[in-house]
C-alpha positions as a printed Julia matrix, in Angstrom:
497×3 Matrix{Float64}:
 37.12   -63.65   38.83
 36.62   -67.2    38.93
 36.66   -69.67   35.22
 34.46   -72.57   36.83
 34.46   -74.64   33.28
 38.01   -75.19   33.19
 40.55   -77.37   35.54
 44.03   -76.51   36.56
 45.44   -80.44   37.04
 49.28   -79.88   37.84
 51.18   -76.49   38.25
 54.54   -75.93   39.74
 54.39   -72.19   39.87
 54.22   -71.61   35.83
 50.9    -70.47   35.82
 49.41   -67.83   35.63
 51.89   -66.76   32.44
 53.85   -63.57   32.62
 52.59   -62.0    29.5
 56.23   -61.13   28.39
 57.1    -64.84   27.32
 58.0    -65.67   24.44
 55.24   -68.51   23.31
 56.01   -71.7    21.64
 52.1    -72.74   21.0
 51.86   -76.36   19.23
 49.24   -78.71   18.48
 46.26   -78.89   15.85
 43.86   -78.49   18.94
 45.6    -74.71   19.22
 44.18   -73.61   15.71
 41.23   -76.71   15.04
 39.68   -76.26   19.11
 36.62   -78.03   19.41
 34.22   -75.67   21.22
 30.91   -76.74   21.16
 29.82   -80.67   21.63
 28.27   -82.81   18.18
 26.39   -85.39   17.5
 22.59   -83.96   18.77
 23.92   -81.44   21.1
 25.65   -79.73   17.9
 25.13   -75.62   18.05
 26.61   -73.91   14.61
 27.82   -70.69   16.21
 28.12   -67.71   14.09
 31.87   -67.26   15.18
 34.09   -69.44   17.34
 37.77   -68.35   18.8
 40.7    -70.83   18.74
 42.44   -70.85   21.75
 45.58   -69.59   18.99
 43.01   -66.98   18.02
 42.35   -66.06   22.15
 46.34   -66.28   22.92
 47.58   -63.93   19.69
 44.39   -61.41   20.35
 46.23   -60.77   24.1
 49.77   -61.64   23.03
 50.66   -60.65   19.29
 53.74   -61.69   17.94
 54.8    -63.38   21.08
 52.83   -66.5    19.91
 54.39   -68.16   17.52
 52.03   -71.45   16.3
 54.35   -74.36   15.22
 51.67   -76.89   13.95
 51.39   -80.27   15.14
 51.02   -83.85   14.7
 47.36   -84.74   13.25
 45.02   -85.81   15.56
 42.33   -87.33   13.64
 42.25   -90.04   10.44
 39.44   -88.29    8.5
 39.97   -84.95    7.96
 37.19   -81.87    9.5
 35.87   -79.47    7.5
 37.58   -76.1     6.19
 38.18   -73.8     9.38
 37.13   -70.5     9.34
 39.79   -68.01    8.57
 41.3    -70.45    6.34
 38.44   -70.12    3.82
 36.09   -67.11    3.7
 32.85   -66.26    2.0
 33.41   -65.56   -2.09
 30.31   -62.96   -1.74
 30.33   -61.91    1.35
 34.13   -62.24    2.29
 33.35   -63.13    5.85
 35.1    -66.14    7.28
 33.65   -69.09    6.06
 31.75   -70.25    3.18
 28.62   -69.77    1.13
 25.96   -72.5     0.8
 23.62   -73.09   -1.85
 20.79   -75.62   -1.49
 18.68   -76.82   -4.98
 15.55   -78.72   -6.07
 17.41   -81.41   -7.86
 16.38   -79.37  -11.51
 18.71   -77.07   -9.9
 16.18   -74.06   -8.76
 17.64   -72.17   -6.16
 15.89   -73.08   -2.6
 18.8    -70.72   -0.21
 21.76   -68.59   -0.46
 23.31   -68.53    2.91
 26.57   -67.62    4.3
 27.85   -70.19    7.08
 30.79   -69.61    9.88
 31.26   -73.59    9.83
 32.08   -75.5     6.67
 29.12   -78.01    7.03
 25.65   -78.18    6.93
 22.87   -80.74    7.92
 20.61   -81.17    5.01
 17.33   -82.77    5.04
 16.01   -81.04    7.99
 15.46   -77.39    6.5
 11.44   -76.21    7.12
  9.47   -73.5     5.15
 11.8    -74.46    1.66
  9.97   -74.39   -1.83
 10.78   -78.01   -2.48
 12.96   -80.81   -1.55
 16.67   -80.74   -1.63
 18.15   -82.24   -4.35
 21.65   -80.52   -4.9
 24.22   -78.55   -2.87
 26.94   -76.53   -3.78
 29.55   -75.2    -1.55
 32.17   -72.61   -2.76
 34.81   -70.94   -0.44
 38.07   -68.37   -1.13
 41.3    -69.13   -0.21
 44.19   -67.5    -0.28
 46.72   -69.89    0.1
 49.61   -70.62   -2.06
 51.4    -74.5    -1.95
 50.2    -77.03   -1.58
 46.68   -77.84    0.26
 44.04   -80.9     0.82
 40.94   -80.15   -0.25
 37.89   -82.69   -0.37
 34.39   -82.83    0.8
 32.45   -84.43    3.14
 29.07   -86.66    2.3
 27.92   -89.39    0.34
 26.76   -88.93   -3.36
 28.12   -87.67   -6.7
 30.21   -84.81   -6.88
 32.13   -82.73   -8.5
 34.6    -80.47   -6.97
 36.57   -77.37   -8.68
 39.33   -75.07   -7.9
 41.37   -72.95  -10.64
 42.05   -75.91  -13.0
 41.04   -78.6   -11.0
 38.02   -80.46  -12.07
 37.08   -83.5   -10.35
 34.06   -85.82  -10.83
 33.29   -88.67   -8.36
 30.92   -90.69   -6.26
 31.48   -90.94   -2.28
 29.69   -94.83   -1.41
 27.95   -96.1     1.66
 30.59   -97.61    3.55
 28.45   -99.67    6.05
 25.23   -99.25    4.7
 23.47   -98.59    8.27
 20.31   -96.38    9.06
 21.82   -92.76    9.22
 25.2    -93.14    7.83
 24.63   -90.35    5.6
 24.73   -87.99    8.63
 26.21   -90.02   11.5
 29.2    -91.16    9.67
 29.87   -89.65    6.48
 32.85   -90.75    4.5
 35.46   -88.17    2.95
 37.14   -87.69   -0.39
 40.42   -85.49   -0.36
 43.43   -84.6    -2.52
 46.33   -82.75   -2.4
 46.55   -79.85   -4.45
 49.19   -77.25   -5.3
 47.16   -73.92   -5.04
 48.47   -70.24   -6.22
 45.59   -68.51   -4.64
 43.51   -66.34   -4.23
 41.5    -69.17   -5.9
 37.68   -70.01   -5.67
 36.58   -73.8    -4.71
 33.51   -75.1    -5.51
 32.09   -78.47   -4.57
 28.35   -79.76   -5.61
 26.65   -82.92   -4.77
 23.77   -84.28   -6.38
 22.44   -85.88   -3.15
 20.24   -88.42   -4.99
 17.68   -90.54   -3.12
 19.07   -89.12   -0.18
 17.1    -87.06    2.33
 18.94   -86.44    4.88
 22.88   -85.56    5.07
 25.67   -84.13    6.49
 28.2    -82.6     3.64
 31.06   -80.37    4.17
 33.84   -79.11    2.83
 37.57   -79.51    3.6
 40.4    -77.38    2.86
 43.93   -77.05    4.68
 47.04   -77.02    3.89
 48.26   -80.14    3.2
 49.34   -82.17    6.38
 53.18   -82.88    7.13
 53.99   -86.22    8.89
 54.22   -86.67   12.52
 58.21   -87.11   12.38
 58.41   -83.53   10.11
 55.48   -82.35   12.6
 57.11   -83.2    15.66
 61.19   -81.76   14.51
 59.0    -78.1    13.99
 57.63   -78.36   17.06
 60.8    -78.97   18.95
 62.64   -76.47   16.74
 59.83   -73.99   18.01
 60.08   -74.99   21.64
 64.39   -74.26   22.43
 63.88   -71.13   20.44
 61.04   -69.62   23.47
 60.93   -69.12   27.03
 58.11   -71.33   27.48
 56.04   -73.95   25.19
 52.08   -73.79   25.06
 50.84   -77.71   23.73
 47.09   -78.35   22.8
 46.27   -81.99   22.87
 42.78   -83.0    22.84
 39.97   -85.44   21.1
 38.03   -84.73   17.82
 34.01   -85.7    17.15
 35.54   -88.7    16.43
 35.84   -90.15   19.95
 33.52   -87.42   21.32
 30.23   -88.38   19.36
 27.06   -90.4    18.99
 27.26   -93.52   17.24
 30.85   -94.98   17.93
 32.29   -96.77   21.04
 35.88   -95.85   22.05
 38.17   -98.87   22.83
 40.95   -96.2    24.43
 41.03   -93.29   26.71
 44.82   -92.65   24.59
 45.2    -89.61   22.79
 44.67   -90.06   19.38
 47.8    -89.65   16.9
 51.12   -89.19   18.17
 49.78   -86.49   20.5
 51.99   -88.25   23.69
 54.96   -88.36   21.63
 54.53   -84.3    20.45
 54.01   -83.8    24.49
 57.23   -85.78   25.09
 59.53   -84.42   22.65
 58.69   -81.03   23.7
 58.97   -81.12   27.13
 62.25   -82.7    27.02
 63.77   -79.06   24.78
 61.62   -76.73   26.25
 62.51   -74.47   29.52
 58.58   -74.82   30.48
 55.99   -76.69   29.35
 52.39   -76.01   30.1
 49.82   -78.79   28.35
 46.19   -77.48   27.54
 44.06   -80.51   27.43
 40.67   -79.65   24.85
 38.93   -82.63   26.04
 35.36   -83.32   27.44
 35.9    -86.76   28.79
 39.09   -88.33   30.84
 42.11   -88.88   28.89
 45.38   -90.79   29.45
 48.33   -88.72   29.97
 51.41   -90.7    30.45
 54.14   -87.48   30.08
 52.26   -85.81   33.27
 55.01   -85.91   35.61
 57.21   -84.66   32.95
 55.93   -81.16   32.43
 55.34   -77.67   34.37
 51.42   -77.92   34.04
 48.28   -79.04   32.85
 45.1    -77.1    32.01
 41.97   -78.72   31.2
 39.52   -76.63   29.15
 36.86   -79.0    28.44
 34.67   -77.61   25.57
 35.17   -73.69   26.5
 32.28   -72.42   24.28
 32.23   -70.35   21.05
 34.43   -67.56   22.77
 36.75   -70.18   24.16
 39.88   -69.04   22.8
 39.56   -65.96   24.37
 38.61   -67.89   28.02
 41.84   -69.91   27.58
 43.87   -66.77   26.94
 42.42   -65.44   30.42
 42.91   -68.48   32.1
 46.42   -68.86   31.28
 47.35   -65.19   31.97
 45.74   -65.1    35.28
 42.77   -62.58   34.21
 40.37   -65.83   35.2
 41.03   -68.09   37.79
 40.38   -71.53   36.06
 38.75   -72.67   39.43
 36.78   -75.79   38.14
 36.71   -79.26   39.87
 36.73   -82.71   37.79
 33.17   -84.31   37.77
 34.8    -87.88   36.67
 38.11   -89.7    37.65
 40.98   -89.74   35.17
 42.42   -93.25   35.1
 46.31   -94.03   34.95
 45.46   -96.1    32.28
 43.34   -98.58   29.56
 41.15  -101.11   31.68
 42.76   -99.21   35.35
 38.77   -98.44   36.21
 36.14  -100.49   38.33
 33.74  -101.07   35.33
 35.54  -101.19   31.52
 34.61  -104.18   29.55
 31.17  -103.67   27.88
 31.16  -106.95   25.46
 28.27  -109.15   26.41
 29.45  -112.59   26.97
 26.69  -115.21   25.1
 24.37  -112.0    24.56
 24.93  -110.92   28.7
 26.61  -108.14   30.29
 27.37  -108.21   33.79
 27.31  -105.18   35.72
 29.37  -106.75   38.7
 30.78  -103.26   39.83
 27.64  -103.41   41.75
 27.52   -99.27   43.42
 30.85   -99.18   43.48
 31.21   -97.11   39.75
 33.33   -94.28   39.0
 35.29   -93.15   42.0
 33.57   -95.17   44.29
 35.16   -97.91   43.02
 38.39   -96.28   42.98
 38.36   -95.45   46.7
 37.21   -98.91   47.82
 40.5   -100.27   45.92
 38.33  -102.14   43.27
 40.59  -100.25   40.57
 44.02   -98.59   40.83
 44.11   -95.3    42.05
 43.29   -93.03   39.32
 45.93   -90.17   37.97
 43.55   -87.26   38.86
 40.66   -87.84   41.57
 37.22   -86.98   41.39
 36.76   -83.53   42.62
 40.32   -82.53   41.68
 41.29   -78.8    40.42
 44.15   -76.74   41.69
 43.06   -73.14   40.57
 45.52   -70.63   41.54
 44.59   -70.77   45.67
 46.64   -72.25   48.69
 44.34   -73.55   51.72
 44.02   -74.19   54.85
 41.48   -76.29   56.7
 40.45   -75.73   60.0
 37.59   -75.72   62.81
 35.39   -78.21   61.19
 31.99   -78.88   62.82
 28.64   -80.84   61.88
 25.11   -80.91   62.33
 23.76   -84.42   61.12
 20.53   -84.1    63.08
 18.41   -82.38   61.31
 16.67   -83.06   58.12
 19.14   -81.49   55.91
 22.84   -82.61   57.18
 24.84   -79.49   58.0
 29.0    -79.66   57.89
 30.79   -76.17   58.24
 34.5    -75.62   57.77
 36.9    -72.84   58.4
 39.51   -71.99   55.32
 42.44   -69.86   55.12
 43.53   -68.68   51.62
 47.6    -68.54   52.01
 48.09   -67.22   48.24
 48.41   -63.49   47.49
 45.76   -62.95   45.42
 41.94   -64.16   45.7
 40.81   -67.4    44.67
 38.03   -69.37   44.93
 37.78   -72.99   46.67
 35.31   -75.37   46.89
 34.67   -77.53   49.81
 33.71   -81.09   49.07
 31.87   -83.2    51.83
 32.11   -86.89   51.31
 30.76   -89.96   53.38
 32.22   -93.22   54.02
 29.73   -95.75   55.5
 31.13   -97.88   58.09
 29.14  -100.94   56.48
 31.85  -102.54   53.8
 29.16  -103.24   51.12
 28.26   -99.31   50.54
 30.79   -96.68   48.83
 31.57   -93.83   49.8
 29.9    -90.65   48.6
 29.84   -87.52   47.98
 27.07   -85.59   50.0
 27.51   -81.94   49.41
 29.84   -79.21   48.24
 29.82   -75.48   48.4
 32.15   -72.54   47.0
 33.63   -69.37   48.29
 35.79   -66.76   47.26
 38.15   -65.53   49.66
 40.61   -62.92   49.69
 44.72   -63.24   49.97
 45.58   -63.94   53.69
 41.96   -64.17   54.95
 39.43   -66.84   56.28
 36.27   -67.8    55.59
 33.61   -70.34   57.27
 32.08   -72.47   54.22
 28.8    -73.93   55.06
 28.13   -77.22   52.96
 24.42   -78.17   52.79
 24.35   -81.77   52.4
 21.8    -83.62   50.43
 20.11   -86.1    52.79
 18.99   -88.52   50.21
 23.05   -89.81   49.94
 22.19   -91.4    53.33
 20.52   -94.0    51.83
 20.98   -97.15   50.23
 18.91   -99.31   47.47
 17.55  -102.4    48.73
 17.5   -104.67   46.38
 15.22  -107.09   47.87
 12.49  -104.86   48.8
 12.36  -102.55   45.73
 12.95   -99.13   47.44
 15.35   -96.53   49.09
 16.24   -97.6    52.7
 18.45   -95.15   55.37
 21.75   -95.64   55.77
 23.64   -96.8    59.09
 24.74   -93.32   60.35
 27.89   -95.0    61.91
 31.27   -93.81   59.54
 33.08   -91.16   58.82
 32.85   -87.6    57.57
 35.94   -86.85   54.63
 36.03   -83.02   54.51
 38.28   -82.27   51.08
 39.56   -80.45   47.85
 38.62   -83.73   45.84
 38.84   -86.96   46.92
 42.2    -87.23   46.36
 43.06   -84.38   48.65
 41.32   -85.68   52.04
 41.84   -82.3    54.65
 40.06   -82.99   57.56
 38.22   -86.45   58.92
 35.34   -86.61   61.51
 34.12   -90.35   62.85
 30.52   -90.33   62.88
 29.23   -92.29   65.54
 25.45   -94.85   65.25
 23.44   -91.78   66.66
 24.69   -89.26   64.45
 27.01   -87.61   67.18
 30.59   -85.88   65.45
 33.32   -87.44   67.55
 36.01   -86.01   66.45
 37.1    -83.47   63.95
């Protein structure tokens, strides 16, 4: 069975995991995955599995989690697990909202340790206070805080703390698109109760949360466990990733680096460890300058609420992580055909023209990028063969022959690109189509192009206008994996394959 959502980038052989290793897994991403996307397209599930959750559920004590350097500079609320319901004892925490005289609007339990306030339909009155209260269990030392802007006052044993969270930039929606923490590190001997309430004010609409974990090492104290961790397995599991800090609405990123000293983790890791497989928990391209440096690289995207458990399968083998890119990776900062986006005297050229993304890549506007458009390994070997094409009709028609060489099925997908012999258009992808295909066996894949890709934009007349047919058919894995060629002559005739 075939993952689609996730991408195997690089693997010498490691993957799929024999389930009797002994795992070194590292990285916040491992026990903090982001799941499910923010900003507007935020979902509050009512559970979500951590890709340490997925691999211990499968793999028990043979997963050992070694923590990680810290991948974001404001802290996320409490995780799940970590804090659990003082009523209800389920894993997370218990939300009151108030009128602001402090009459009780809702008593609800919630999996994730924030809430969007402001919003709420069919309450008794406004919203004028919320109080959040959570259990935990830990004992030693642990940062708790909150998350929001107001006047609070947060408790814990005998902790009492009064204070005000400001406006930091004073812009339309800060209060939910930006919201500034308060934290401190405290020295719990739990099982302990927290409670934090915030007298919102003239506020009516907010984000608030509240944070707990234990209190953060630094990345030099992060980094020695992790490499302790790693020479003491057979093999070394790191989660690197981005946070809703560089994924989100409302804030441009001036990187595609890993945030924190994520590269450095990856480094020092792969230099102890007898394997090293890197999951990437990323939705959008990243840099990663160790890739030629370790055994293999999984990208999981954002797997959904029972992601953790995905991963798990993915890893194993149980789920062929068959997915393709749908954007080039650069090799690095500015290594694309369109990256500035500062107007110059209140202008912003878009001199790229069509050649964006990897069009621009394959006419050698930018470098070539680390992983091509169209790029994913899954756990197949293939074999291209016997191509033929039917460009005649009114849907182009290009069939191919391939040969799964690997001992187990897999699933492939066969990309159909087009290069236009005119110089001024890019090359483009026209059609793709998937099959799955058993060990040692063949199968003819039919691709169904999409017609409209034989046209160009004129932008003199205002409209669509055909393309030239004259240039050449790329038949491929990705665009950086090119397995068979046809010239396409002026008439449309295939003359050669």
């Amino acid at each position: 069975m075939a993952a689609a959502g996730m991408t195997v980038l690089t693997n010498d052989g490691v993957l799929p995991l024999g389930s009797e290793n002994r795992i070194a897994l590292i990285g916040v991403p491992a026990t903090d995955t982001v799941l499910l996307g923010g900003g507007s397209s935020m979902v509050t599930a009512p559970h979500q599995v951590s890709i340490a959750d997925g691999l211990t559920a499968v793999l028990g004590d043979r997963v050992r989690f070694a923590g990680g350097v810290e991948v974001r500079t404001t802290p996320a609320p409490a995780r799940a697990g970590f804090v659990t319901d003082p009523v209800d004892g389920r894993p997370g925490i218990r939300v009151r909202l108030m009128t602001g005289d402090g009459d009780e609007l809702t008593d609800d339990h919630m999996a994730d340790a924030q809430r969007i306030i402001g919003f709420d339909s069919g309450l008794a009155g406004p919203v004028g206070r919320v109080r959040l209260s959570a259990r935990l269990d830990h004992k030693g030392p642990v940062q708790l805080g909150v998350l929001g802007l107001g006047s609070w006052v947060l408790t814990a044993g005998a902790l009492h703390e009064e204070f005000v969270v400001e406006p930091l930039t004073g812009i339309p929606g800060e209060a939910i698109l930006a919201p500034r923490p308060h934290t401190l590190i405290v020295d719990l001997d739990g099982p302990v109760v927290v409670e934090a309430e915030l007298d919102l004010g003239r506020t009516e609409h907010a984000l608030v949360g509240l944070i707990a974990r234990p209190a953060p090492k630094t990345d030099e104290e992060a980094i020695a466990d992790a490499v302790r961790a790693a020479r003491g397995a057979d093999l070394a599991v790191v989660v690197v990733g981005l946070t809703d800090e560089q994924e989100t609405e409302s804030r441009d990123k001036t990187t595609l680096a890993l945030p924190g000293a994520q590269d450095a983790l990856v480094e020092a890791v792969a230099a102890v460890a007898p394997r090293t497989v890197v999951v990437v928990n990323s939705a959008t391209p990243v840099l990663l300058p160790w890739a030629d440096r370790v055994d293999a690289i999984l990208a999981v995207g954002l797997p959904g609420q029972e992601g953790g458990h995905a991963v798990a399968a993915a890893l194993l083998g149980d789920l062929e992580p068959a997915g393709r890119l749908v954007s080039s990776w650069p090799i690095a900062d500015g290594a694309g055909p369109a990256w500035s986006v500062t107007p110059e005297a209140g202008v912003l050229e878009y001199a790229e023209g069509p050649f964006v993304g990897y069009r621009g890549h394959a006419a050698g506007r930018a470098p070539a990028p680390r992983y091509w458009f169209g790029h994913g390994l899954g756990y197949g070997r293939w074999e291209y063969a016997d191509a033929r094409a039917d460009l005649a009709g009114p849907a182009p028609r290009v069939t191919v022959a391939v040969r799964n060489l690997a001992t187990h099925t897999s699933r492939e997908v066969v990309q159909v690109y087009f290069q236009p012999a005119d110089a001024g258009q890019p090359v483009r992808l026209v059609g793709w189509a998937g099959a799955e295909v058993g060990p040692g066996a063949t199968a003819d894949v039919t691709v169904e192009c999409d017609a409209r890709l034989w046209r160009r934009w004129d932008t003199s007349a205002h409209r669509w206008a055909d393309l030239d047919l004259a240039g050449e058919l790329l038949i491929a894995r990705g665009l950086g994996d090119i397995r068979l060629r046809a010239a396409v002559e002026p008439n449309g005739n295939l003359h050669r394959a």
